[in-house]
BAMI-781095 format. One record per atom (N, C-alpha, C): x, y negated, z negated. Coordinates in pm, whole numbers, plus 50000, padded with zeros to 5 digits. Atoms other than C-alpha are relative to their C-alpha. Layout:
N
XYZ;...
// end
This chain:
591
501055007550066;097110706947459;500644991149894;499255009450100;097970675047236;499124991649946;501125007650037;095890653347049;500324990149875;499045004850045;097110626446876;499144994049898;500305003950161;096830614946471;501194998149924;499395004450087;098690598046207;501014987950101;498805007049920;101660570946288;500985003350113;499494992149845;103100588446573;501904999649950;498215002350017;107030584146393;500535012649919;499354988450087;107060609346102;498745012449967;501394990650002;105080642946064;501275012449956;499324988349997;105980679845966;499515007350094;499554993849847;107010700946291;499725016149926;499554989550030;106450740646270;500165007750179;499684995149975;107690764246516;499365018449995;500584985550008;105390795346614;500325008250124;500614988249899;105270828646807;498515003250011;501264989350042;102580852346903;499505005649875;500364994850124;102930868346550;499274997449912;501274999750043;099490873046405;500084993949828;499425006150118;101220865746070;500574991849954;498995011750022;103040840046145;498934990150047;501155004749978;099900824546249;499254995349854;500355000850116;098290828245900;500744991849913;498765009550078;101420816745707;499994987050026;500125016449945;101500784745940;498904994049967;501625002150034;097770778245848;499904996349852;499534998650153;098620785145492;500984985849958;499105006750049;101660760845459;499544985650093;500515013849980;099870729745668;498844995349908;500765005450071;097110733245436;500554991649840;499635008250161;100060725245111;500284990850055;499735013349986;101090698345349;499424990149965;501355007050045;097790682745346;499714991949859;500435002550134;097180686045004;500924992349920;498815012750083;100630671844886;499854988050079;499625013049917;100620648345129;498914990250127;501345003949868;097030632045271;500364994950107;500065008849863;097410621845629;501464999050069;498494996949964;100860632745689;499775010450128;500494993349878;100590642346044;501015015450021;499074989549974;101620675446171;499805009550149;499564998149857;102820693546488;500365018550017;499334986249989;103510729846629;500165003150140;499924994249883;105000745146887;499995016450055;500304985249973;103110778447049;499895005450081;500444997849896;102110802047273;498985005349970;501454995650053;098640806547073;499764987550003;500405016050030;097530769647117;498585001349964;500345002850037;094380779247044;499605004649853;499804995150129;094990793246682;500094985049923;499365011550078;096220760546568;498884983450047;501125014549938;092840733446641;500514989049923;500485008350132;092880716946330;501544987850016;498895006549964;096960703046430;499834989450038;499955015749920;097410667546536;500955002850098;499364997149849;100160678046813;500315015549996;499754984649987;099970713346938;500084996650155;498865000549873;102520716947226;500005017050017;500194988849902;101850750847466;502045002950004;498814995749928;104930768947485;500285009950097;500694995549841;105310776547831;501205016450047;498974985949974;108110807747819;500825002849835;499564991950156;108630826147486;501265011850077;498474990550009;111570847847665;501184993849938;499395004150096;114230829247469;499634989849861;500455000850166;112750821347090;501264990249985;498985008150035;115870806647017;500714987450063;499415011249872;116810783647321;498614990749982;501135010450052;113210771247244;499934990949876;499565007950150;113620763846883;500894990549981;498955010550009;116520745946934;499364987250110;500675013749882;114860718747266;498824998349893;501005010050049;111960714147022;500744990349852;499895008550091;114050697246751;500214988550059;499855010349949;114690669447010;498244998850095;501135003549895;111010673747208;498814995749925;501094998550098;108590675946871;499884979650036;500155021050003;106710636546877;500164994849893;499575007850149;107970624746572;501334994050033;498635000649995;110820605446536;501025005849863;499734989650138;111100619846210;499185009849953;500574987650014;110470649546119;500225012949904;499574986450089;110580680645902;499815010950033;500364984449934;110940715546061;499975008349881;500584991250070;109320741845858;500195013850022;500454987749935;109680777845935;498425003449925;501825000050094;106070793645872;499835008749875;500324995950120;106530810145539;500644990449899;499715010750093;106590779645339;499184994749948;501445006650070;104590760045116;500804990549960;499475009850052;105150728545031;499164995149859;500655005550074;104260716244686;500354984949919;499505013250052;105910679644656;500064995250121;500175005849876;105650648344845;501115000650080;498905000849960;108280649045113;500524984750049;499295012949984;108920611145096;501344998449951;498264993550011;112390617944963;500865002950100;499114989649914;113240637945219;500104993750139;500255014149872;112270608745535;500704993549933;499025012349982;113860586245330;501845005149990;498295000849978;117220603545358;500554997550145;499995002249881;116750597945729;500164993350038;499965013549993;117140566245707;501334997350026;498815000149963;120860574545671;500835013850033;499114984749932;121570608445824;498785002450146;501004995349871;120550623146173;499215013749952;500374986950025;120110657645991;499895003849858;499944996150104;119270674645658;499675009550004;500214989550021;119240707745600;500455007749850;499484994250156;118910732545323;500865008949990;498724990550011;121300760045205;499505010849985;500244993549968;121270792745298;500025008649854;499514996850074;120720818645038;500985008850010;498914991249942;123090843245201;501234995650030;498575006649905;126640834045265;500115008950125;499364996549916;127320835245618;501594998450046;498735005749953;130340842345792;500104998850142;499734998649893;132120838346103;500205010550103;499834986649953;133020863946317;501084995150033;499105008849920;135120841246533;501474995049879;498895009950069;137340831046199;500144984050023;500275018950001;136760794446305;499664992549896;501215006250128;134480782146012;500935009849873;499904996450096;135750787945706;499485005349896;501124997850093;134310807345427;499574995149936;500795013550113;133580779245182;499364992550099;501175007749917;131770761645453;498955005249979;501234999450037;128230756545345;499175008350128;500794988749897;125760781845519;498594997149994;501695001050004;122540766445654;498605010949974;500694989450032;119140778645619;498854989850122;500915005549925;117050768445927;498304997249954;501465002049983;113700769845810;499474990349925;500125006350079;114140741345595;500804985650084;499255007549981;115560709545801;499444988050041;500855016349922;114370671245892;501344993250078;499465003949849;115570654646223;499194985549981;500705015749949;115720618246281;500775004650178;499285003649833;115910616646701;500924985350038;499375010549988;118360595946806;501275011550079;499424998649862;121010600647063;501475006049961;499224994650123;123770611846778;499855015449996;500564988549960;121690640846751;499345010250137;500014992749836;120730651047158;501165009849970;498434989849962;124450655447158;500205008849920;499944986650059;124450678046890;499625011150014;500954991549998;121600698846955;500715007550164;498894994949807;123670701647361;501045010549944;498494987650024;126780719347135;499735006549959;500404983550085;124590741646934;499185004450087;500324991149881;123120753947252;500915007750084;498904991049954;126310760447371;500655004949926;499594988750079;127440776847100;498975009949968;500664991049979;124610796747095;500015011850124;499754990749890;125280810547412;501555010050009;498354998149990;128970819447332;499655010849905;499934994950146;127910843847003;499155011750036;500524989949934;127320879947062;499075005149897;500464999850138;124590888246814;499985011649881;499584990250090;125820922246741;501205002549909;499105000850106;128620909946568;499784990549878;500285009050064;126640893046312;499275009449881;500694995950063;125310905445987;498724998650019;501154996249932;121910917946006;499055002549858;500704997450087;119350912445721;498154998550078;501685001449932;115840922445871;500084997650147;500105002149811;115990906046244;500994992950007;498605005749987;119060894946375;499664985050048;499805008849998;117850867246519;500224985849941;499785011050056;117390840846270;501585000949908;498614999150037;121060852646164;500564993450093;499495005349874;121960841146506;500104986550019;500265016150019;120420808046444;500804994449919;499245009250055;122120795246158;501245002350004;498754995649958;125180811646255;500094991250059;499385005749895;125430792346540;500094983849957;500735011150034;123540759946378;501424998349870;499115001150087;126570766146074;501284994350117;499185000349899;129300766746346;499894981550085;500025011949968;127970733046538;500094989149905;499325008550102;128060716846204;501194999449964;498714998450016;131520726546134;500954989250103;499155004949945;132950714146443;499824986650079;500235014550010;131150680746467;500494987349937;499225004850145;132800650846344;498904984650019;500315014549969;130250623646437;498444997949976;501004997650060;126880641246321;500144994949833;500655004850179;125130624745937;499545008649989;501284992350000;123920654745819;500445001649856;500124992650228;123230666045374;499285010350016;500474988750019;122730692645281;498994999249857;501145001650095;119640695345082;500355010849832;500155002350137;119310699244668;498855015749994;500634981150045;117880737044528;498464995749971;501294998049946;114190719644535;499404993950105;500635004349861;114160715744899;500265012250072;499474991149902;114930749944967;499875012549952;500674990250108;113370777044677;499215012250089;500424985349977;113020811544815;499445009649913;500624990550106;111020837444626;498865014450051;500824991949960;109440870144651;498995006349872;501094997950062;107260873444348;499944984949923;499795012350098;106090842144121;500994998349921;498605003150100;108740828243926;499674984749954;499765018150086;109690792443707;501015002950105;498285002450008;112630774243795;500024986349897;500235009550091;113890747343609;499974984149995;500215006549917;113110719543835;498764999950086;501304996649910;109730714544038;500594997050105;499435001249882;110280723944347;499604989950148;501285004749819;109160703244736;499945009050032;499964993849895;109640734444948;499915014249910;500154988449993;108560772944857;500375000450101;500114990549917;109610797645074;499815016450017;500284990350000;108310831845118;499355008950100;500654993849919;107080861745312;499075003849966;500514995250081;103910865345156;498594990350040;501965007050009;099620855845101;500014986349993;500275009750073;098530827845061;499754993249859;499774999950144;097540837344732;501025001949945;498624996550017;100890844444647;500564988849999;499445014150025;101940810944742;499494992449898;500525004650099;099580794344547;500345004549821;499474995350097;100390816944246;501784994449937;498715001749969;104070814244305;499934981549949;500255021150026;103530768744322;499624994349871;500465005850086;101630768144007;501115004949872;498754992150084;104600791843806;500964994050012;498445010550030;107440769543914;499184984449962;500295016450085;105460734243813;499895000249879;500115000250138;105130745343474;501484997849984;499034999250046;108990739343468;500965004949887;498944989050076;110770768443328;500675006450059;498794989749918;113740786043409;499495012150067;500614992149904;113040813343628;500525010849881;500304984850099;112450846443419;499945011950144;500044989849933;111830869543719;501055004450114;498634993849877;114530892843940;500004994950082;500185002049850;112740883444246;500114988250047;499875016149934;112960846044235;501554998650042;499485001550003;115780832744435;500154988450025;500245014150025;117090794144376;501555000850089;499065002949956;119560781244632;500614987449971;499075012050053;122070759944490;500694992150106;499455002849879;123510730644638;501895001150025;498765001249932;127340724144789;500124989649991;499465016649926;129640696744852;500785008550139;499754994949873;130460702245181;501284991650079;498645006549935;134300695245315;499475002550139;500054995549872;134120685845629;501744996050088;499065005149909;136830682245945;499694985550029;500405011850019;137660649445912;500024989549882;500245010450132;136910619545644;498734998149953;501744994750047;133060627945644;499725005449886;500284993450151;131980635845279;498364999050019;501654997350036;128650652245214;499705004449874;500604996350125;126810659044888;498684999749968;501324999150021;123640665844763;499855011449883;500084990550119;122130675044434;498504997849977;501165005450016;118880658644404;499374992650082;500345011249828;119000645244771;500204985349989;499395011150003;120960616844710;501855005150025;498615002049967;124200606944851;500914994349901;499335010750098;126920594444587;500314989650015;499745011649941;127660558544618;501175000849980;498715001750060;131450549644641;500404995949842;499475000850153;133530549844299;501394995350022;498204999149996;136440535544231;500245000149836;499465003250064;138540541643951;500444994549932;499595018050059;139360508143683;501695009450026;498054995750034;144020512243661;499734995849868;500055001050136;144930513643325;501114981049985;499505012849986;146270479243227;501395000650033;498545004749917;149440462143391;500914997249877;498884999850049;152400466743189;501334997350026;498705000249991;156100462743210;500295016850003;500184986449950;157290491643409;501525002650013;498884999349936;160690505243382;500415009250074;499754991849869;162610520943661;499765019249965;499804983250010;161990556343727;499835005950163;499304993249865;163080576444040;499045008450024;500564999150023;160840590344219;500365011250158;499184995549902;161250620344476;498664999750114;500685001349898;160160611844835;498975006850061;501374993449935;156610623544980;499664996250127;500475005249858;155320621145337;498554997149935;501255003149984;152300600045300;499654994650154;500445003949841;149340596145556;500054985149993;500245015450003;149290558345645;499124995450028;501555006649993;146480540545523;500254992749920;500225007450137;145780512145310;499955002849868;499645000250141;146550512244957;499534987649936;500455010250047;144570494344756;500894995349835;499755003850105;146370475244482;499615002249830;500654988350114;146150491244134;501024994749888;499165001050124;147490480743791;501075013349946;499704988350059;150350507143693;499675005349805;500314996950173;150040525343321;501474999249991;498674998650042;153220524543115;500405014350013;499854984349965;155370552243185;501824995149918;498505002950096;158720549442883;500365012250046;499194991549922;161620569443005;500315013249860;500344990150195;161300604642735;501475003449998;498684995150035;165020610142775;500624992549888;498745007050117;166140586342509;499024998249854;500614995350160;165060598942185;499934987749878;499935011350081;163840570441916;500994999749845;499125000350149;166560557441622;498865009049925;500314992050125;165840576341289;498975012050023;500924983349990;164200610841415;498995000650058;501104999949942;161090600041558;498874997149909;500734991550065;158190614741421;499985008249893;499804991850125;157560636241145;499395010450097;500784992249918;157550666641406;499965013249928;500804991950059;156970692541181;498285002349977;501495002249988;153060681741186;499644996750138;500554997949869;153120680841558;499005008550068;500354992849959;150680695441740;499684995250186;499825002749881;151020694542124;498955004850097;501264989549899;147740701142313;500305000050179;499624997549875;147990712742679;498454997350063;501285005249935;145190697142842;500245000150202;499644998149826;144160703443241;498345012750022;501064997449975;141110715643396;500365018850068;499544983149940;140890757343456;500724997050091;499605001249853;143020767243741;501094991050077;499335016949956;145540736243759;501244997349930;498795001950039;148340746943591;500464999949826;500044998450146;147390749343203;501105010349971;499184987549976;149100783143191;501704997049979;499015000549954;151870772243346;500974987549908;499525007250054;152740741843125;499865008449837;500354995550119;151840763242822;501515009349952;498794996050041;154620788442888;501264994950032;499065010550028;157110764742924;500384990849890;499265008650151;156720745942600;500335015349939;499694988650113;156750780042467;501555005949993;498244997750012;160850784542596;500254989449938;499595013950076;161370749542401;499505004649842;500334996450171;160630772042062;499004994949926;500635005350053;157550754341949;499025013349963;500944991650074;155240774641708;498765000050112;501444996149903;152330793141956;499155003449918;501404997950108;149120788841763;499225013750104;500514988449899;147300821541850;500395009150032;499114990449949;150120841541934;499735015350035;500394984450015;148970872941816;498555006850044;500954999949877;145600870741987;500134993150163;500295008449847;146690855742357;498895011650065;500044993749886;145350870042662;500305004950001;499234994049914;146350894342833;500304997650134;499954998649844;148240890443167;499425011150067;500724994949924;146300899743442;500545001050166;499935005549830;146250899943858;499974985350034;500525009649969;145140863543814;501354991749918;499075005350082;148000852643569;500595011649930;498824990349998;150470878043573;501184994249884;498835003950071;153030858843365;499044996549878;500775001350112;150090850843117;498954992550001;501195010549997;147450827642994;500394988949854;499555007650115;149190814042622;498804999749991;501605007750052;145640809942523;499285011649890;500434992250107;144310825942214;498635004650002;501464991650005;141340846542200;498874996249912;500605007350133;140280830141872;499444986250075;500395013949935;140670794041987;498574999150061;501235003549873;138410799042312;498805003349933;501424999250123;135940817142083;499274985649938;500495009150068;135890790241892;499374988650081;500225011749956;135530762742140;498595009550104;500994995949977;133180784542324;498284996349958;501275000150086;130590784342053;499764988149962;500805011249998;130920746242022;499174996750151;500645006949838;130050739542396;498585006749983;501464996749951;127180763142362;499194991749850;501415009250061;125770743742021;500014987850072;500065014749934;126110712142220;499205000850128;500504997849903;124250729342488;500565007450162;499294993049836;126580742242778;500945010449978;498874987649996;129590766142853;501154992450086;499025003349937;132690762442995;499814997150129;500315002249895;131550765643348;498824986950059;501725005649937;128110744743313;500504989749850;500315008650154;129480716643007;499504989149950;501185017250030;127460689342853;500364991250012;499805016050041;127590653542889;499824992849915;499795006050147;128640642142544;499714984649959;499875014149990;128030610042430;501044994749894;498945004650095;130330585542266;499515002249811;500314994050148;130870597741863;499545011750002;500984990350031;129080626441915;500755017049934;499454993150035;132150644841740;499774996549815;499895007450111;131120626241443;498055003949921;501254990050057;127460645841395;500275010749882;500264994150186;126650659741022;500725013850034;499854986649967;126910693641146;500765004450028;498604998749954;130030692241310;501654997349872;498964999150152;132060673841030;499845010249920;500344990950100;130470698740792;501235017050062;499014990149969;133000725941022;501124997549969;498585000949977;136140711040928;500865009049941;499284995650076;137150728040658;500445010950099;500204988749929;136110759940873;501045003450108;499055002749849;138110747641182;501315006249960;498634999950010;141190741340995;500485015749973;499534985750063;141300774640776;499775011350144;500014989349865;140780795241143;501104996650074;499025001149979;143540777041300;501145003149893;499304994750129;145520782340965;500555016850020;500024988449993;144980819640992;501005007350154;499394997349864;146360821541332;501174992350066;498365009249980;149630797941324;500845008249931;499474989049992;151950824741315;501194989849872;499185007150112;154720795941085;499694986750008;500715017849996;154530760341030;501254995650068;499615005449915;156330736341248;499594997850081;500625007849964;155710715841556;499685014950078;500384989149902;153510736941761;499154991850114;501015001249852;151500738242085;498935011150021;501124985049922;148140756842219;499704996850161;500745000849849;146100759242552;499005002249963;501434995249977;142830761342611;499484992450076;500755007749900;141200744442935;498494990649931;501555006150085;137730738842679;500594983149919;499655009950110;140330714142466;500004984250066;500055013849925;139650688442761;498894991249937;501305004250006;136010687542641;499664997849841;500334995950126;136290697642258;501024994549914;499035012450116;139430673242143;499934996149932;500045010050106;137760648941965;499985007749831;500344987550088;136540678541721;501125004449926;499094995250068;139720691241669;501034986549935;499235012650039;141450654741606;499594997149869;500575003550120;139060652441338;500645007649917;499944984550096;139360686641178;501434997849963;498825000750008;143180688141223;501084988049925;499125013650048;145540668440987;501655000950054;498744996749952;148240667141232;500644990250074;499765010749932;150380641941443;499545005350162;500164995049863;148620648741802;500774994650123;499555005749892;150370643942145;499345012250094;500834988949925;149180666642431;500764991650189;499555000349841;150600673842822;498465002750102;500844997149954;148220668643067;500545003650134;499704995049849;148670688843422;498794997550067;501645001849912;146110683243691;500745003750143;500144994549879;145710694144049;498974996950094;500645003149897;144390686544373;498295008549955;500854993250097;140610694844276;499245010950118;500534993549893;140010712144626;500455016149943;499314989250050;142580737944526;499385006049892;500574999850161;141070738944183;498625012450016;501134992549944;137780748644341;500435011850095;499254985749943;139340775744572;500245009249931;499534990050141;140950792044270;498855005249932;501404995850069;137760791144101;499415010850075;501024995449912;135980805244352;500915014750015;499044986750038;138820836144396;499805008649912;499804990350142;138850842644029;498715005649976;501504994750085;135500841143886;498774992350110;500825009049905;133550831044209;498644991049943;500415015450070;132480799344043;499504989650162;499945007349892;130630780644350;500884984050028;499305011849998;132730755944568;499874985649908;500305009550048;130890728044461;499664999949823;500125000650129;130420739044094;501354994549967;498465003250101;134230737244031;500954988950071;499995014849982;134380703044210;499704991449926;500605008450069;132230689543979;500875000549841;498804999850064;133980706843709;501164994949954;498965008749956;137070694343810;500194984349940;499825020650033;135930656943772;499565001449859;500375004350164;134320662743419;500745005449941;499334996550090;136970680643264;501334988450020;498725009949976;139580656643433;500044983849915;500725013250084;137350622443265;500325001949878;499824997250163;136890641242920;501324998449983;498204998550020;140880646542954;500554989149947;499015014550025;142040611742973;498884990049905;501075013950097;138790596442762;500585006849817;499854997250086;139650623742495;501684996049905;498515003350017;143460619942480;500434984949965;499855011349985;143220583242422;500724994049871;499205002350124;145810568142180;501355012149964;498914991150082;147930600742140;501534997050145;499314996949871;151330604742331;499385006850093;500344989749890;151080618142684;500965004250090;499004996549914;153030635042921;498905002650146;500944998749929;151170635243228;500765005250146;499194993849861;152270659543542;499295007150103;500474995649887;151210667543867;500665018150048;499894981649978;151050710443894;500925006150140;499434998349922;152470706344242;501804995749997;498385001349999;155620688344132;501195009149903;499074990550088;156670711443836;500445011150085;499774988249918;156610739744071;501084995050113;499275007449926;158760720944300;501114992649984;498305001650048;161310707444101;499685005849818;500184990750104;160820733843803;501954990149884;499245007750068;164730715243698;500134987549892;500215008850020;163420679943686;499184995549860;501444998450081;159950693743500;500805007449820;499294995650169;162800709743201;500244990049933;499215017950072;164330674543155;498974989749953;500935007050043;160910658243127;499545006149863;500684994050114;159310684842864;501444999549899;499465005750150;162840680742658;500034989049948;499325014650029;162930642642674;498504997449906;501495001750145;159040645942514;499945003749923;499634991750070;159790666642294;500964990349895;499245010250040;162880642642202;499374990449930;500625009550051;161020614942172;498635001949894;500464997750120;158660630341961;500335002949853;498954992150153;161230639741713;499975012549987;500384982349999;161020678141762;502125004449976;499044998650006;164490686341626;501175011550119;499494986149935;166900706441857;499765000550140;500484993849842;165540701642172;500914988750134;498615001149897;168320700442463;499155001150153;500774995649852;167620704742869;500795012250039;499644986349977;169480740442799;499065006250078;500364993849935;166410754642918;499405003550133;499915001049905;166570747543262;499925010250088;499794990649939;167540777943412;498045010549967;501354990250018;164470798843177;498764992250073;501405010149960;161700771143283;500315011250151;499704994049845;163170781543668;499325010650023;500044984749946;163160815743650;498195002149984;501165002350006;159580811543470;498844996450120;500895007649914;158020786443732;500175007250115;499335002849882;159460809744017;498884999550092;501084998849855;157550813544385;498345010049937;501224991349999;154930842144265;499114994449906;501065005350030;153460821344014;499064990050071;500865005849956;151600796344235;499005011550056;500834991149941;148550819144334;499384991150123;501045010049893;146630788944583;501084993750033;499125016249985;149250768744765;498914994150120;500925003649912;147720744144988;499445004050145;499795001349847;148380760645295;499315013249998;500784988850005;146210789345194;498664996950012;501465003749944;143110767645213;500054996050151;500525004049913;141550761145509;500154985650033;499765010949990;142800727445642;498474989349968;501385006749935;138730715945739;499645000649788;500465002650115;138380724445325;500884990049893;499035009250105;141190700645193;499424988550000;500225018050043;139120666145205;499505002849878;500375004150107;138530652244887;498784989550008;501005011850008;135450634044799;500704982649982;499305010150024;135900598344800;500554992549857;499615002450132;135640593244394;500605011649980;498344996150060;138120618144321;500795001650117;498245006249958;140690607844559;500114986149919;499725006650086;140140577844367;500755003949865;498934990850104;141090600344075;500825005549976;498744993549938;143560617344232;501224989849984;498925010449943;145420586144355;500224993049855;500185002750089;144400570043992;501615007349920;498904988150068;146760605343798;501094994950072;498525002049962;149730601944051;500054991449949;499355015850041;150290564443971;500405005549834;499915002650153;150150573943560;501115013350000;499444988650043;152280606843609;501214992849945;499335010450056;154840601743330;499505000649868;500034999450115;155070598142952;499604988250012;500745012350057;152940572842812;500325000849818;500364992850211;153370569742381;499354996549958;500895000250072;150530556942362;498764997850112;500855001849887;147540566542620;498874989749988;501475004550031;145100541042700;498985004150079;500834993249915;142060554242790;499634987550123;500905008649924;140620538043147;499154992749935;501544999650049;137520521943051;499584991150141;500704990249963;135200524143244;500595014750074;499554986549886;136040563043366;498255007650009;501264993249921;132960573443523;499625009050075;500124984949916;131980606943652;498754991450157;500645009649938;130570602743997;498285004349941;501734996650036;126190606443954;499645012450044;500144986749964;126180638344131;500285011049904;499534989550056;128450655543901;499065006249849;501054994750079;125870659543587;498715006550064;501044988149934;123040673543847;500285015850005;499324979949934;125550699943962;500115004749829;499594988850085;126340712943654;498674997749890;501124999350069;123070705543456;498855014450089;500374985149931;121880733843734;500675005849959;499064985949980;124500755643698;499925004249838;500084993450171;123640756843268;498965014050039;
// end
C-alpha cells in the first residue's frame, strides 16, 4: 500500500517489524516529526501496513525472514531521494533542515555510536569511529547503490556470535558490519553526525546543547518529558542521560571527515612567517611522498653554534620555557636541558615517574596546580581549554596575581641562575607568566605528528581521538602566538629521538647563544643514553596505518613547524594563525 504526499525528494524513512512496541514508538516519533517539521513527508517499511494509515508511503514488507538484509535494500528502495532513517525509539525535537542540507555534499551521514565497537576480524581499527544505525540520512545516488552492495556483503561474511552482545545481537551486527563498509570504502561522502543528532537517554536529562534527535526505549510520555528537560539547555545532571560525542574520523586514504555541529571544515591554510635571509643549514635526508608543494615563505633559522661577542645575555635571569602540546615530547626536551645544569624550577615537587613516563615528567606539582586553577578561572581545563582573547592576560584580576605568581615560583627555585620548567598548560598560560616573571624569556618548542599525539592521549588518559586532535591544534596556535618575540628553538620530537647527537649540539649552541655560561656539546653521550629506544612509547608504526591521515589544516601546520624547525632569536608570531572552526565546538563540548 502507498499513497503519496509531500515533494516526493526528501522525507523521514522508519523501518518496522511486527513488534507491538515498535509500532507505538514509530507512531510516537512521526508525531515529533510533524510537529517540528509541518509537512515533512514520511515513509515506513512493514509487515503491519495497516498500523501505520496516517504515513504518506507505507511499503508492505513482503518477507521479514532476514530483518537485516531488509534494512539494508530499503536505504536504496525508501521514495525519497533524501532521506533520514530513524530507528523507532526516537523523537525528534529540531528541524532537520541541517541535516538534508549536508546532503547536498555527502551520500551518507550518520551518527556515533554510544558503544565502542570492535572488530573481530582486526581489520578496522580501534579508533575508527563506531556508527549508530538508527540515526542516518541517505542521499540515493549511484555512489551509494555501490556501497550499500559491500555492506551486504560484508554482512554476510560476519558470524554474529563473535560480536559483543548488548540486549539483541542483531543491531550489533548492523553497525558492525555498516562500521566495517565504511572503513574500507574510499569513494563513499559520508560525516559523521554532531552529539545533537544522536542523544540517547533513559530517564529525562539537560544537555548542554538542544538537541534534533532523542533516542530512547521508552513512553511517549517519557519522550515528551525527556524533549522539554534538554531545551531548557543545561548540562545534563542525571546518570541515565547518555550524550554521544562527535569524532574526526581518519580515513584510508586522503578523505577527511569531521563533524561537530554538522558542518564540514572549510580548507585552511597556514600564512609562512615572513621571508628572510636564510643561512645554510644541513639538513638530514627524508623520503617524502611526491606531491606538490606549495610555495611558502621560510622563518629565520640563525645557526646557535656560534655564541654572540661579549657573553650574550644576562643568563643568569634566563628562564627557558619548554613549550609542546601533552604527549609530544615535553618530557623529553625537559630532561635534557636538565643534563646542561640549568636550575629545575620545581625540583622538589616533580612528578613521579610512572608506566607512562618512566624516565619522568620534570614538571612540578606546584606549577601545574597553579596553571590549572588559571584555566579553570578562565573557564576550562587542560583537556577542554578556553579560547582566550587577545590581552586577556592583562585583566584586573589577573595582574592583581603577580606578586602571588612570582613569590610561588620564588619558593620553589631550588637557586638562582638560568633555569628551565615544563608544563604542557605553559602553551596556553605564557602570556601570564611573561607578565608576572621579571626574567629574560626564551622557550624550546617540541611538537609532533598530532595523530600520534591523539593515540597517546587516548592510551594514557583515554582522552577521545578527536578531543586530542583538537587539542593538538589549540595548544600548538597558543604555542607559537604565545612565544612571540622571545628566542626559540623549535624541534620536531621525531628527529631528537633519531639523532639524539645532533639534538645535544643544537640545545648547547642555544644555550650558547643565550649566554648561559659553560655550556659545551660534552653532553652528548648523557642526552643519548637519556633519549634511548624505550623512551618513545607511540612510534608511528604502532598506529594503525588507515589512522595516520592528518586533517587538511594541520598538515598545513605540520608542514608550516618543519619549515621553522630551528633557532629563531627572535620568534615572529604567524599572523593570522587560525584554529580550524571545528576545533572550539570540540572542546567547548568536552568542558
Amino acid at each position: 500500500m502507498e499513497s503519496g504526499a509531500g515533494d516526493g525528494s526528501r522525507g523521514v524513512a522508519y523501518f518496522s517489524a511486527s513488534d507491538p512496541g515498535s509500532v507505538d514508538r514509530i507512531l510516537a516519533s512521526r508525531r515529533s516529526v510533524v510537529a517540528a517539521m509541518p509537512g515533512m513527508a514520511t515513509a515506513v517499511c512493514t509487515d503491519t501496513p495497516s498500523a501505520f494509515e496516517d504515513f504518506d508511503h507505507v511499503i508492505a514488507l513482503d518477507d521479514a525472514g532476514d530483518l537485516l538484509e531488509a534494512r539494508i535494500r530499503w536505504m536504496t528502495g525508501c521514495p525519497f531521494e533524501q532521506a533520514v532513517h530513524l530507528a523507532p525509539t526516537t523523537y525528534v525535537s529540531g528541524d532537520l533542515a541541517g541535516l538534508f542540507g549536508l546532503l547536498e555534499k555527502f551520500d551518507l551521514a550518520v551518527a556515533q555510536s554510544l558503544q565502542r565497537i570492535t572488530d573481530p576480524s582486526g581489520v578496522v581499527p580501534d579508533s575508527f569511529f563506531s556508527p549508530d544505525t538508527g540515526v542516518m540520512a541517505v542521499r540515493r545516488s549511484g555512489t551509494l547503490d555501490r556501497f550499500v552492495g559491500g555492506w551486504r556483503s560484508r554482512l554476510a561474511t560476519v558470524d554474529p556470535g563473535c560480536l559483543p552482545r548488548s540486549g539483541m545481537a542483531a543491531p550489533g551486527l548492523f553497525d558492525t558490519t555498516l562500521r566495517a563498509a565504511l572503513f574500507e570504502d574510499s569513494e563513499l561522502r559520508f560525516i559523521l553526525l554532531g552529539p545533537e543528532y544522536g542523544c540517547w537517554f533513559e530517564e529525562p536529562g539537560v544537555l548542554a546543547v538542544p538537541p534534533v534527535i532523542l533516542r530512547a526505549a521508552t513512553t511517549e510520555e517519557r519522550f515528551e518529558a525527556a524533549a522539554r528537560a534538554l531545551e531548557r539547555n543545561v548540562r545534563p545532571t542525571t546518570p541515565g542521560v547518555h550524550i554521544a560525542s562527535s569524532l574526526l574520523v581518519p580515513r584510508r586514504g586522503a578523505l577527511e571527515i569531521v563533524a561537530t555541529l554538522g558542518v564540514a571544515p572549510p580548507p585552511r591554510r597556514v600564512p609562512p612567517l615572513p621571508s628572510r635571509a636564510q643561512p645554510e643549514r644541513a639538513q638530514p635526508e627524508r623520503a617524502q611522498p611526491e606531491r606538490a608543494q606549495p610555495e611558502r615563505a621560510q622563518p629565520e633559522r640563525a645557526q646557535p653554534e656560534r655564541a654572540p661577542s661579549g657573553g650574550g645575555i644576562a643568563s643568569d635571569d634566563l628562564l627557558v620555557h619548554v613549550l609542546g602540546m601533552h604527549r609530544s615530547g615535553t618530557s623529553a626536551v625537559a630532561g635534557t636541558l636538565a643534563l646542561f645544569d640549568l636550575v629545575l624550577i620545581g625540583q622538589a615537587d616533580f612528578m613521579r615517574p610512572d608506566h607512562i613516563n618512566p624516565r619522568g615528567y620534570f614538571e612540578s606539582q606546584t606549577i601545574r596546580a597553579v596553571n590549572d586553577r588559571v584555566l579553570e578561572a578562565l573557564g576550562g581545563t587542560w583537556s577542554a581549554p578556553p579560547s582566550l582573547p587577545e590581552g586577556w592576560q592583562e585583566a584586573p584580576g589577573l595582574v592583581a596575581m603577580t606578586a602571588q605568581l612570582r613569590k610561588i615560583v620564588e619558593n620553589v627555585t631550588p637557586e638562582p641562575g638560568p633555569a628551565s620548567w615544563k608544563d604542557p598548560r605553559l602553551c596556553l598560560t605564557l602570556p601570564l607568566w611573561r607578565n608576572a616573571l621579571e626574567r629574560v624569556h626564551a622557550g624550546v618548542f617540541v611538537y609532533r605528528n598530532p595523530v600520534e599525539v591523539a593515540h597517546s592521549l587516548y592510551r594514557s588518559q583515554r582522552v577521545a581521538h578527536s578531543q586530542g586532535m583538537a587539542l593538538w591544534e589549540r595548544y600548538t596556535c597558543a604555542a607559537l602566538k604565545n612565544a612571540a618575540g622571545m628566542p626559540l628553538l623549535v624541534v620536531r620530537y621525531d628527529d631528537l629521538l633519531a639523532d639524539p647527537d645532533g639534538w645535544s649540539g643544537s640545545v648547547a649552541g642555544f644555550l650558547a647563544v643565550l649566554g648561559v655560561r659553560g655550556t659545551s656539546d660534552s653532553h652528548a653521550e648523557e642526552v643519548s643514553d637519556f633519549l634511548g629506544s624505550s623512551l618513545r612509547r607511540e612510534r608511528p608504526v604502532d598506529v594503525p596505518q588507515a589512522d595516520l591521515t592528518v586533517l587538511p589544516g594541520q598538515q598545513d601546520l605540520l608542514e608550516f613547524l618543519d619549515a621553522s624547525r630551528g633557532f629563531h632569536p627572535d620568534w615572529p608570531c604567524p599572523e593570522p594563525l587560525l584554529e580550524g572552526e571545528w576545533v572550539d565546538g570540540m572542546l567547548r563540548w568536552a568542558t
